[in-house]
C-alpha positions as CSV (number, residue, x, y, z in Angstrom):
1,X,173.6,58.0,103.4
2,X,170.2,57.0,104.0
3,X,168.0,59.4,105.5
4,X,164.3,58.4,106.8
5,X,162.7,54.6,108.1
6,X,161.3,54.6,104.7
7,X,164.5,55.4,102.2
8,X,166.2,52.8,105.0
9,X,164.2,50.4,104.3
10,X,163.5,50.9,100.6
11,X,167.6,50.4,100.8
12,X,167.9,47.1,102.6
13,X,164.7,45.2,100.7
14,X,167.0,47.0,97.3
15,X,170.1,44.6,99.0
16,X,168.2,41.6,99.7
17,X,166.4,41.2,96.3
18,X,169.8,41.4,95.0
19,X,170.5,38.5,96.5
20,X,167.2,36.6,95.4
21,X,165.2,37.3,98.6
22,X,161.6,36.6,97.6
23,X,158.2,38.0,98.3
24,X,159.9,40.8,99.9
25,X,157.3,43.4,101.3
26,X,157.6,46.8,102.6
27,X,155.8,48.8,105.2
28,X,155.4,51.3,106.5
29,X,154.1,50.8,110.2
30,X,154.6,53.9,112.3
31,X,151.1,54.9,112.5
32,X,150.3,51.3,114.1
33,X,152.8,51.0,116.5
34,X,155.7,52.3,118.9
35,X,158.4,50.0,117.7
36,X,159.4,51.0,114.4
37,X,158.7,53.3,111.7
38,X,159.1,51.0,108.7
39,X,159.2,47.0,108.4
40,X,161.1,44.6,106.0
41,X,159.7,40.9,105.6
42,X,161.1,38.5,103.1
43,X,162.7,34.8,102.5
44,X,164.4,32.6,101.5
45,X,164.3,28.8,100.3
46,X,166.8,27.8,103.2
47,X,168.3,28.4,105.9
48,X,171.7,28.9,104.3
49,X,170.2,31.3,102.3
50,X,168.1,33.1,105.0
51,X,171.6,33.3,106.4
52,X,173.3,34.9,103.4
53,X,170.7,37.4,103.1
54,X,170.9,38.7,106.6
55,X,174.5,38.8,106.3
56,X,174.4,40.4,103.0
57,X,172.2,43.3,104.3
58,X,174.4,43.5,107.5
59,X,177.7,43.5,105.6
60,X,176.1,46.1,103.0
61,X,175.0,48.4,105.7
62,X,178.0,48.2,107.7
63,X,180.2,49.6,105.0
64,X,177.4,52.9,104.8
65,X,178.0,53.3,108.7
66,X,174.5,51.7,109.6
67,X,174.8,49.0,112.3
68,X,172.1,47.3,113.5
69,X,171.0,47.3,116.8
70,X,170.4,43.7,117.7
71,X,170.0,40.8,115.4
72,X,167.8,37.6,116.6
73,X,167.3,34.0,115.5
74,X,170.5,33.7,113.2
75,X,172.2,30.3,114.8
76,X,168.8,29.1,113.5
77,X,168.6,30.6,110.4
78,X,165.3,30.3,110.4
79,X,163.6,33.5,111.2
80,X,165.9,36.0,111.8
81,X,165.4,39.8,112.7
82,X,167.7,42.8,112.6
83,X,166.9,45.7,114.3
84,X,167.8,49.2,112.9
85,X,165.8,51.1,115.7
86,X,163.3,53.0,112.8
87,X,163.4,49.4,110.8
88,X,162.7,46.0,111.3
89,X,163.8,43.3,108.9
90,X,162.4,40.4,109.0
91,X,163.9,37.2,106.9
92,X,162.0,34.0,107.2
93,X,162.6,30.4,106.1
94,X,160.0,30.1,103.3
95,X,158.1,28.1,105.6
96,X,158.0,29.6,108.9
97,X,157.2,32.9,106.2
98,X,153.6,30.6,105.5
99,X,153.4,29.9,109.1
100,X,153.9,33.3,110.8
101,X,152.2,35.6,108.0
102,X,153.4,38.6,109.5
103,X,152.4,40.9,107.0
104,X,148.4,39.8,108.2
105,X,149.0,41.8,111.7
106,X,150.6,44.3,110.1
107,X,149.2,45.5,106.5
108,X,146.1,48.1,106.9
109,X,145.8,48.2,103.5
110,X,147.4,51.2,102.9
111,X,150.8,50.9,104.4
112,X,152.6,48.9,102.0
113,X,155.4,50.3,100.0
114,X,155.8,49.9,96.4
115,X,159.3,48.6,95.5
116,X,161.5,49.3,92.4
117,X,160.8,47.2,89.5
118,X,163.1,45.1,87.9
């Protein structure tokens, strides 16, 4: 079982670059804002695929007893956000990924989390 924002979302970017996310990102935002602890941003090429990657993470967590507690933007499958309370994921369509840039409001330079190689 997962313990902390930061192990939770080390977890879930783990489960979506298993299923070819890319660019995935992880930080860790707690000290910048009220609404989460930790934040997950990565794509996909398509929609289908931004799709299967938030249902890969749900489906994934589900089975460890983690639910989320809202999920946003998935009949669009463009930009789609699950709320775990501590962490937000955030899976874009490549493009609206560009668009967005989310990672500009939130990196201080100091708040990203390296990821496991490989």
């Amino acid at each position: 079982m997962v313990k902390n924002p930061k192990e939770l979302a080390l977890h879930i970017a783990e489960i979506l670059k298993d299923k070819r996310a890319e660019e995935l990102l992880v930080l860790e935002i707690g000290h910048l804002t009220v609404i989460a602890d930790a934040m997950v941003i990565g794509n996909g090429r398509s929609m289908v695929q931004v799709k299967a990657l938030a249902d890969a993470a749900e489906e994934k967590l589900k089975e460890e007893g983690v639910y989320p507690l809202r999920r946003e933007g998935y009949a669009e499958g463009r930009w789609i956000v699950l709320d775990y309370g501590a962490v937000l994921v955030h899976i874009f369509h490549e493009q609206e990924r560009e668009y967005y840039h989310l990672e500009r409001l939130w990196m201080d330079g100091s708040n990203s989390v390296p990821l496991a190689e490989g």
